[in-house]
N, C-alpha and C positions, 0 to 999 in steps of 0.2 A: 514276197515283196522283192522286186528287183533293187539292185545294190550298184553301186561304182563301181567299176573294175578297178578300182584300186583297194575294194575289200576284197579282192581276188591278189594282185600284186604285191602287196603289203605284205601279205603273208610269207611265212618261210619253207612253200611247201615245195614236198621234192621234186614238182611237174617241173617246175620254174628248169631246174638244168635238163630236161628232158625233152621238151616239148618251147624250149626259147622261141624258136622262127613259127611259134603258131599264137594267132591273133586271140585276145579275148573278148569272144562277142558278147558273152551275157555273162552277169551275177545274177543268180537268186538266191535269197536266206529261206530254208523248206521249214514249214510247221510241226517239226519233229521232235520236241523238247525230250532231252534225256540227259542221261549220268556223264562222264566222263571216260566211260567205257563202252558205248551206245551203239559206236560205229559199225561193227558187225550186223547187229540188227538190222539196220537200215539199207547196208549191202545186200543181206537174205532178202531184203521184204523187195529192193530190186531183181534180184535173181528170182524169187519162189512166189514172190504174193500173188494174190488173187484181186479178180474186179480188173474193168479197163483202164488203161494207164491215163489215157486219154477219154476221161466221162461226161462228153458234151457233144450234143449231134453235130456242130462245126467243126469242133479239134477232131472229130473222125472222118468229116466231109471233106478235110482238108488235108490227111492224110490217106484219105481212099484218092484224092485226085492228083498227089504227088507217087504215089506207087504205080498210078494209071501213066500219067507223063516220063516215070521210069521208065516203065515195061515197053510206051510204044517209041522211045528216043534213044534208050538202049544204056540208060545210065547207069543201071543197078547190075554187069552184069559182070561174073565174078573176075574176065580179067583186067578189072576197073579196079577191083578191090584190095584187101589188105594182102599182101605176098605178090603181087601182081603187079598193080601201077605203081602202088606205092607200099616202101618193109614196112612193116610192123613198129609201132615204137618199143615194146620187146628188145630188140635190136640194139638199142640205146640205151638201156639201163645199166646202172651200172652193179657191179656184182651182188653188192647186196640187197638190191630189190632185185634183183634176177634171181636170185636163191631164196629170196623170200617167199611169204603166201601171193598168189598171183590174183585168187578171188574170183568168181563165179561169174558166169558170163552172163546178163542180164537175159532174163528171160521175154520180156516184151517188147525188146528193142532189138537192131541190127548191130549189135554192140560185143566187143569182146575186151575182156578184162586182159590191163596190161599191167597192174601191181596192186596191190594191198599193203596197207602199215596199220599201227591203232589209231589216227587219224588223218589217210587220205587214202582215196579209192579212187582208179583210173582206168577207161574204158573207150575205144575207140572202132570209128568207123569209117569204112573208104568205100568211094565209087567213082564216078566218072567227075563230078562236080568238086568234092570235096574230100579232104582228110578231116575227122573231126573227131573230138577227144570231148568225154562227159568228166569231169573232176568233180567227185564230193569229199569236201571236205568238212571236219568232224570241227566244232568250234564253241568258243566258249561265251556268255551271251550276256554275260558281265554281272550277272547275280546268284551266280552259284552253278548255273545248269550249263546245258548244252546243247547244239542246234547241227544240223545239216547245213552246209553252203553247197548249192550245185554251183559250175561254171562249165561254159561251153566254148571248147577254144577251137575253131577251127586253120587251115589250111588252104586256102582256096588253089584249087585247078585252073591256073590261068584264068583268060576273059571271061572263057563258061561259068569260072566256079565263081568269081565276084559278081558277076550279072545273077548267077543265080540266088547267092546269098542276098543280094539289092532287092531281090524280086521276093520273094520271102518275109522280107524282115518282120511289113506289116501284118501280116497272117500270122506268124510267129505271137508278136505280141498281145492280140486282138483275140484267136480263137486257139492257141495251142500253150502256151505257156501257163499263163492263167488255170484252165483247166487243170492241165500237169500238175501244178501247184497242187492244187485243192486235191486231186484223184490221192498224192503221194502222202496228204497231213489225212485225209480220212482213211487210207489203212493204216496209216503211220496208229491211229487213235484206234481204231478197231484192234491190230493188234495188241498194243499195250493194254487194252483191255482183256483179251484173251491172255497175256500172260497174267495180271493180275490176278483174274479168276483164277487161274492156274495155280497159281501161289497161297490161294488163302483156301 
C-alpha cells in the first residue's frame, strides 16, 4: 500500500541528516509482518532471495526497455555513477554509522548498501539521470507486530534527471511497484515458512 510521505518524515530515522537535499518520492508499507527484531531478515531476503523481484510480464517489459534506453543514450555508464558523478553517501555518515554494520549489497537491483541499524537499512544508486537512495524501514503496526516501510528518495540530475523522473512516474505506479509489492510479501511468506519448518 502506498503511504504519505509524511509516514516517511515523521519518523526519526537517521537518513533524515544524511540524505536532507534528496526528494521523497514514494512511501510503501511492504507485506512483511514480523517481531521487533525482524529487520535483518528482510535485508537477507534483499540481498540473497530467490524468484524475480519484479514477477509480472510489464514490470519486466518495463524494465527490459529502460536498460535498452540506458544502454543506447549512454546513462548507465560507470562514470555516471556512484564515486564518479556523484560521492557516495558513505561520505556523509557520521562516525557511528560509518563504524557500524554497512549491510549487503542488494542482490537483484543496481543498489549498494550505505548503512545498517536494527531498524533502518539504506541503499543507493547513481547514473546519469539520477542519485537515488532505497530506505527500509523496520516499524511498528500498532498491534504488537512489525512491518517493513520502503521509501524511495531520490536526487534528480538537473532537466534530464526531472524530465526523466516525470516520464516514469506513470509506469512506476501502474506496472512496477505493485508487482514489487507482491514479489517482496510472497518470499517475505515463503521464507517464514521455510524457517518455521525449520524450527519444529
Amino acid at each position: 500500500m502506498r503511504l504519505p510521505k509524511t509516514a516517511h518524515t515523521s519518523r526519526p530515522w537517521r537518513i533524515h541528516e544524511i540524505a536532507g537535499d534528496f526528494h521523497v518520492e514514494d512511501v510503501w508499507e511492504l507485506p512483511t509482518p514480523g517481531g521487533p527484531d525482524d529487520l535483518a531478515l528482510l535485508v537477507d531476503q534483499f540481498a540473497n532471495g530467490e524468484g524475480d523481484p519484479v514477477p509480472s510480464p510489464v514490470g519486466r517489459a518495463l524494465f527490459a526497455i529502460r536498460w535498452k534506453l540506458g544502454a543506447l543514450l549512454g546513462w548507465d555508464k560507470p562514470s555516471d555513477g556512484l564515486g564518479a558523478r556523484v560521492p557516495s553517501l558513505r561520505d556523509r555518515l557520521p562516525a557511528d554509522l560509518r563504524e557500524g554494520p554497512r549491510g549487503p549489497d542488494p542482490k537483484s537491483v543496481s543498489f549498494t548498501s550505505v548503512y545498517l541499524t536494527h531498524d533502518e537499512w539504506a541503499a543507493e544508486m547513481a547514473n546519469r539521470t539520477v542519485h537515488g537512495v532505497m530506505h527500509i524501514g523496520w516499524v511498528p503496526d500498532g498491534s504488537g507486530g512489525h512491518h517493513g516501510r520502503m521509501t524511495v528518495l531520490v536526487k534528480p540530475n538537473g532537466r534530464l534527471g526531472a524530465l526523466y523522473m516525470l516520464g516514469i512516474k506513470p509506469f512506476r505506479y501502474l506496472g512496477v511497484y505493485p508487482a514489487l509489492i507482491r514479489g517482496i510479501g510472497r518470499e517475505w511468506e515463503r521464507r517464514a515458512a521455510a524457517r518455521s519448518a525449520g524450527a519444529s
